[in-house]
Structures are given as C-alpha cells and as structure tokens.
N, C-alpha and C positions, 0 to 999 in steps of 0.2 A: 270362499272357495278354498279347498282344503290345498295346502301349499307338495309338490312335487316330490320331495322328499319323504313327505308324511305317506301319499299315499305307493309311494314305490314301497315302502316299509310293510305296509296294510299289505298291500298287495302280496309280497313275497310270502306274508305268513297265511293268507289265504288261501292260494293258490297251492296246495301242498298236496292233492288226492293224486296221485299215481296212475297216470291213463295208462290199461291193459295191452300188452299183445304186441306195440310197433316200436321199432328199436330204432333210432333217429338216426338218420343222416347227417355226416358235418354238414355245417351251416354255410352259407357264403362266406359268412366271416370267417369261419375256422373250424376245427372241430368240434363235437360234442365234446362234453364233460361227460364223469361218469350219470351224475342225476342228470344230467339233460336227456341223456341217452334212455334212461330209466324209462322219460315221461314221453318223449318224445320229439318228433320236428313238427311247428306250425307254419305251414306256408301263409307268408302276407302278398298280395298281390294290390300295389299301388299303382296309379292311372301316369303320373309324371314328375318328373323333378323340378318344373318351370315354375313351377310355386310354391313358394316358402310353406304354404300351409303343410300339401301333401311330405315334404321333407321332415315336416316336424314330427307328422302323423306318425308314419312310418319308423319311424327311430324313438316316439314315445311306446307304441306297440312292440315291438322289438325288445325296448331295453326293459320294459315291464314284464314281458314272456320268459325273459330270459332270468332275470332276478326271481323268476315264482320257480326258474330248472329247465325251462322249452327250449331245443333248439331251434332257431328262429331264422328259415329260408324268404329274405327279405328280399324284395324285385320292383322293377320300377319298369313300365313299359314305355316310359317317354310320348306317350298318347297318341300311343299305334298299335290301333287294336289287334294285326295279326302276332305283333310282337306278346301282347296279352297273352292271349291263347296259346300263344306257346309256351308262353312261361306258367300257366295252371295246368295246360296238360302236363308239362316237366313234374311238376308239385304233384298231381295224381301218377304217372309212371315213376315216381321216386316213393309214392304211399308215403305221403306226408300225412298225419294224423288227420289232419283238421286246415281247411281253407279261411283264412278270412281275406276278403274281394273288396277293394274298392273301384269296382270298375270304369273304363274310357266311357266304355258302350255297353247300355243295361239290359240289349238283348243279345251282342256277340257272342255271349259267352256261355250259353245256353248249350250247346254241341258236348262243350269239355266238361261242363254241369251236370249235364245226363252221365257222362264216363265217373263224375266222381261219386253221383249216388249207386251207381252198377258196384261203384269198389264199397262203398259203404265208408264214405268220407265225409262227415259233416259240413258243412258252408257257412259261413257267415256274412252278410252281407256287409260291409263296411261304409259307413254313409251316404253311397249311393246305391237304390235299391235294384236288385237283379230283375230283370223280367221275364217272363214266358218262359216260366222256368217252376217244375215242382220239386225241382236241386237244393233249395235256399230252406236253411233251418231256421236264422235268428237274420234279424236286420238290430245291429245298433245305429243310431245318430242323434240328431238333435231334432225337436222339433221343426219342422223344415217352413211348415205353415205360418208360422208363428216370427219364424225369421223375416218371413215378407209383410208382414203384422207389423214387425219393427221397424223396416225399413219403410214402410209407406208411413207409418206415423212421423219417423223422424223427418221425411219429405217433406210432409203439411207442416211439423214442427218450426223445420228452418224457411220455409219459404212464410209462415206468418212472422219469425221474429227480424227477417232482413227487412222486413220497414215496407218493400214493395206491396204495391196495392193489387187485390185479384181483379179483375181475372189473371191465374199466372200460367205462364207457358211454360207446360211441363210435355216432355221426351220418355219414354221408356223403353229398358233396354230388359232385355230376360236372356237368364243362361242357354247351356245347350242344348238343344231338341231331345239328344241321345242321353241326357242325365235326369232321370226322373226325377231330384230334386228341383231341377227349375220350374217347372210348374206349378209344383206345391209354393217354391218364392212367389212366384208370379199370381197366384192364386188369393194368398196370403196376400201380398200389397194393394191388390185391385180391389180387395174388400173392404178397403179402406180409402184409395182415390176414385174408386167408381161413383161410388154419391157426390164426390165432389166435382169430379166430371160430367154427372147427370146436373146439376145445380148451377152448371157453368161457374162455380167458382177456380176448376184446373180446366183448362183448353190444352187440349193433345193438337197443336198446330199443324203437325202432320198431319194427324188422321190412322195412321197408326198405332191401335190399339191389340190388336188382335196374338194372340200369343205367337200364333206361328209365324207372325211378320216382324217380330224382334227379339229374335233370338239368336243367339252371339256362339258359332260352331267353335265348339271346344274352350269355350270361357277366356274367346284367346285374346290380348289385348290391340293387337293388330284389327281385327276384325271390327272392333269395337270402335278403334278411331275412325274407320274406316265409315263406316256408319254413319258416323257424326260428321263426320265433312262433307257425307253427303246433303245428311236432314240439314244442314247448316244452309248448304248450297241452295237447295231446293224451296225450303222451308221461311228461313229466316232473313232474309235480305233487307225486309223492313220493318223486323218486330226483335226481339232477343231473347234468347232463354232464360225463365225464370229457374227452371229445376230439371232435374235428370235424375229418375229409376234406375241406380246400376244396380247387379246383383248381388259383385262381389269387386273384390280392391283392384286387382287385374284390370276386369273392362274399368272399372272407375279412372283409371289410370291412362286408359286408353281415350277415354272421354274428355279427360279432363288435358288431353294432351291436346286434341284438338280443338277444344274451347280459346285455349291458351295461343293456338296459333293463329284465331280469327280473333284477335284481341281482345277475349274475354281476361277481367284480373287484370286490367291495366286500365290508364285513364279513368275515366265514367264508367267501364261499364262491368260490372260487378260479375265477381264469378258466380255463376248458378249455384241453388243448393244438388250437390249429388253424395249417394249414397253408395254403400258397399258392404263388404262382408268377407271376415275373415280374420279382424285385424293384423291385417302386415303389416311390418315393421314400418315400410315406406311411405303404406297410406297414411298409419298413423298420423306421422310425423309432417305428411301435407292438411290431416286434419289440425294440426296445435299450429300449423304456419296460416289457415284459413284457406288452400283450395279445394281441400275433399271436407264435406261436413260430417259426415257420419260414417260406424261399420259397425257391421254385430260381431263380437266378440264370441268366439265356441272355444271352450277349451279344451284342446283335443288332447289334452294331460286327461281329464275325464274322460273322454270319451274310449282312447288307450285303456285307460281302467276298466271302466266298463265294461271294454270287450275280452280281456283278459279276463273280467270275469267269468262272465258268457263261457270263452273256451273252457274255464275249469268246470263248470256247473256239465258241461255239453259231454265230454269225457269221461266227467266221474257219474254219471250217467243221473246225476240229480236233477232237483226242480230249476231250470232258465226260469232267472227274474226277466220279465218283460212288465212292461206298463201300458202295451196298447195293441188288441189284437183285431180291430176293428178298421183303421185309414190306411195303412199301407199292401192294396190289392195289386199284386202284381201280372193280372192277366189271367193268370192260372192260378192262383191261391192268397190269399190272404196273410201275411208274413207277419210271425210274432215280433214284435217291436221291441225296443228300450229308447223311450226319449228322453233327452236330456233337455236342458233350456237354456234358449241364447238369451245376450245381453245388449242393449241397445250403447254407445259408445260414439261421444260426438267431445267437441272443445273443452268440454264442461265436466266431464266428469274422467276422461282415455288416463290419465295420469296416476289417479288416485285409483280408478277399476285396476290398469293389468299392473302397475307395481302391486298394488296388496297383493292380486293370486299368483306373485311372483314370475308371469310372465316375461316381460321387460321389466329392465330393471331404467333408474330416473336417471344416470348417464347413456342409455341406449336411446332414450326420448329426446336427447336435444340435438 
C-alpha cells in the first residue's frame, strides 16, 4: 500500500486542472487562498463523528482536496439525518462546486439531490451508496461484497482453528437497514456460511437468519449489545456461542461486551470467534489481546485519493476512471463505480499489515 505521504504528493501534482466559473467560499476552517478560490469549494458531507473511521475519512478527504487548492466545506451530521439535509442543502445554496456524500440515510437525501442536479452540481457518492435518486454521478468505495466474503471466511477460519468441534453455534449480526452497504456485507458472508448452514456444520441456534431480523439501526454499538443479551437470554441457557457475524468494530464491541458480561473469556468458557471491520484502533488491540478475532482493514487514505481523484477528472470535465458499472443499482440508475479492495486482518498478520501501510504505528498497538 503506497504510504500517506507518497500519495498526498501524487495527489497535489495531479489534481492541478482548474474547475471553471465558481469562486469558493471560505471553508469551515478559514478562508480560501488565492488557488483555492481559483478551483473552488468541495462540499464533504459525513454521516458522524462516533467512529474513528468516519473521523479519519473526512480529514483524509479534506486534507488531500485542499493540498491539490479545493477549499474544503467539511460537516459532520452526528447521524441525524434532518441535520444532513441541512447541511447539503447549505453546500447547494452556498454553490459549492461539487458534493461528495457519505450519507446516514441512502434515500433521505434524494429531495436536496434533485435541488443539486437543478443547479448543475455534480455528486459523488462516498461509500455509502445514494438511492432513488438520478442526482448521483460516481460512487467511490470498497468492494462491499467482498468485505463480507472476508469476514465469513475468517468466521469458519477461527471457529475451525479454536480446536472446538461442529456443529458450531454461530449468531449473526448485519449493519443498518438505511445503509446500502450492509447487505452487500451481508450478502457477501452468507455466501459463504449458507452451505455450511445447509450441511449442518454452522447451526444459527436462534433461528435468525434472515436479513431484516438482524440488523443493527445505525451501526450503533448499544443496539448491538442489546441484541446479544437478548439471543443470550433467550437462546443459550444450555448451549454457548461458538462465533458471531459482526459487521463492523463498533457492534463487535458491543458484542463482545455482552459476551464478557455472561462470563464468556473467563474460566472454561472461551470467547467466541467474532468478526468486524474497519480496523479501529480499539478492536485492534482486543484482536492482539484474543477477544475480537478478526476486521477488514480499508484504507480510506486510498479511498480519499481516489475520490479526490474522481473530483478532478468530474471538473476538468475528463474521463471518471471507474471499474464497475454493472453491481451498484440504486433504484433508479445504475451508478458508475471505483472499487477498491479490503484486507482480511486477524492475530496473525494486524501488526505487520497496518504498520507497513503506515496506519498505526507498533507503539499505537500495544
């Protein structure tokens, strides 16, 4: 993975084509510069601050826009979508060049979508894809499919190397309804535990398979524990969990909290394999201690690039590199893609994967 510096450098000489016509607004942060003003302001619209990922997102995209000359109208709706929509309509009544969204909710925002393509303001969807909506020019993210590809194999991974024997009692949890990447996760991993489901070698003890009976409102980690003390309650009185589907570090977190307080990880009785995504710093570090096993690692330093590309190609009114204009249907159109590709990230490898792409660094791991 090419290291942070390298490609902020790329990037700046890149991004150099002159978008026509709109003279920027100071930015949250402060004023334009002269060149910023030159190219422009690019509204970011971010979903929350509650999770280190979006934090990162947001301040990688920012400080890459801003190094190629963009002034950069950066916002956080705290995962309230009226507060969204206000702040993209602000970004369209301020005629900010260019939108990139990563939305709460993937149909809220369809209203203020329609007001942006009336002004003739391009959109970009930012890893969560916009729906019902013929507003959205480019989606960048990561393969989303592929993410739950990863985490269902590290599932079966850790539940064959913990020694216990199948049939194994496996839980699954799926992100939020209103985020069209959780189904793609969800989708993604059942293609991989469903024949082992069907073979009886994973038993879902619940009975709870079905997408819309486990999914986690707003990826919140409350919700998640919540959950699990119930399937605990209800479920396991006389059997114990062998493994747990989580989506992402958050619910993992949530899960793994309430495992802990029905005396899982203590005495006898072994903490389940569970899964996630995102690598946070947190999980990490509960992965290299033994109670979260796994996360897919995205590096949204890449994925910041990428879409900073995207914005200049969008502007200088060039060819958008995409790489898949066929899986992501959002209702109403078909949205040109750029995937990128996650990394599976468990005991065995978390140390040596995010030091090299200079992620964490090996005193942030211990």
């Amino acid at each position: 993975m090419r290291k942070l510096v390298a490609f902020a450098a790329t990037a700046a000489l890149a991004l150099t084509v002159t978008a026509c016509g709109q003279a920027a607004a100071p930015s949250a942060s402060g004023s334009a510069s002269g060149g910023a003003a030159a190219k422009g302001t690019i509204g970011i619209a971010m979903p929350t601050k509650t999770s280190e990922r979006w934090i990162k997102d947001g301040d990688y995209v920012k400080q890459t826009l801003e190094a190629a000359g963009y002034t950069v109208n950066l916002q956080y709706a705290n995962d309230d979508i009226p507060t969204q929509v206000t702040q993209v309509s602000d970004m369209i009544t301020k005629k900010n060049q260019l939108l990139v969204i990563a939305a709460i909710d993937g149909v809220a925002l369809k209203g203020a979508l329609k007001d942006a393509k009336d002004s003739n303001i391009p959109v970009i969807a930012y890893d969560r894809l916009l729906r019902e909506t013929d507003a959205v020019s480019y989606y960048a993210t990561f393969d989303n499919f592929k993410v739950g590809v990863l985490q269902g194999t590290s599932l079966l991974d850790g539940l064959k190397a913990s020694g216990a024997k199948s049939p194994w009692n496996v839980e699954l949890f799926a992100g939020s309804a209103d985020d069209n990447n959780a189904k793609f996760f969800f989708d993604g991993a059942m293609s991989i535990l469903q024949p082992k489901i069907d073979d009886g070698t994973v038993k879902i003890v619940s009975g709870e398979t079905d997408f819309n009976k486990v999914t986690t409102l707003r990826w919140d980690a409350g919700v998640a524990k919540k959950r699990m003390e119930n399937l605990l309650t209800k479920s396991y009185s006389s059997a114990d969990v062998s493994g747990v589907l989580a989506p992402y570090d958050g619910i993992s977190r949530g899960i793994i909290a309430a495992l802990k307080a029905n005396g899982y990880g203590t005495g006898g009785k072994a903490m389940p394999i569970v899964t996630g995504q995102d690598a946070e710093l947190e999980s990490v570090k509960m992965i290299l201690s033994g109670e979260q096993y796994s996360t897919i690692f995205k590096d949204t330093r890449e994925l910041a690039k990428t879409t900073a590309s995207m914005v200049q190609e969008v502007l200088s009114g060039g060819k958008v590199t995409v790489n898949d204009t066929k899986s992501y249907n959002n209702g109403v159109m078909v949205v040109p893609t750029m995937l990128l590709q996650p990394v599976s990230v468990d005991k065995s490898n978390a140390v040596d994967i995010l030091t090299k792409a200079n992620y964490y660094t090996a005193d942030q791991l211990k």
